[in-house]
C-alpha angles and dihedrals in degrees: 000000000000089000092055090049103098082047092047091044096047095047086050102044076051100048082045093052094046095041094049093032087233115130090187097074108128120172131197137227115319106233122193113252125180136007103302095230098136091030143293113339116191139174115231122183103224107191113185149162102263105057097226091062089056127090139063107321125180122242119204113205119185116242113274106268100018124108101221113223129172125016093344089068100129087187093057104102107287131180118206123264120221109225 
């Protein structure tokens, strides 16, 4: 995954500025938080025009080669955790 970070990163910081009409969305790193058992689990810094949007938020990621179904469907609508 650390090589898709900047990818993953870049198409996130994208879906957040459409979805809050806020073209000034602009995350941080990704760090790796957790164990890892259902997936990939990061940390990513959102910083953003409305406050409440701001702040540490974690990011789920399916595990590379599985096509993720059920409740594990990362495509399905999300809204961002704060951590």
């Amino acid at each position: 995954m650390t090589g898709d970070a900047p990818a993953v990163v870049a198409a996130l910081r994208s879906e957040l500025a459409d979805r809050w009409a806020d073209p000034s969305v602009e995350l941080g790193a990704m760090e790796p938080f957790g164990d890892g058992h259902s997936g990939e689990t990061f940390t990513v810094e959102i910083r953003a025009r409305e406050p409440e949007r701001c702040g540490r938020h974690v990011l789920r990621l399916s595990p590379a080669g599985v096509t993720p179904a059920g409740p594990a469907d990362m495509i399905r609508p999300w809204r961002p955790t704060s951590a």
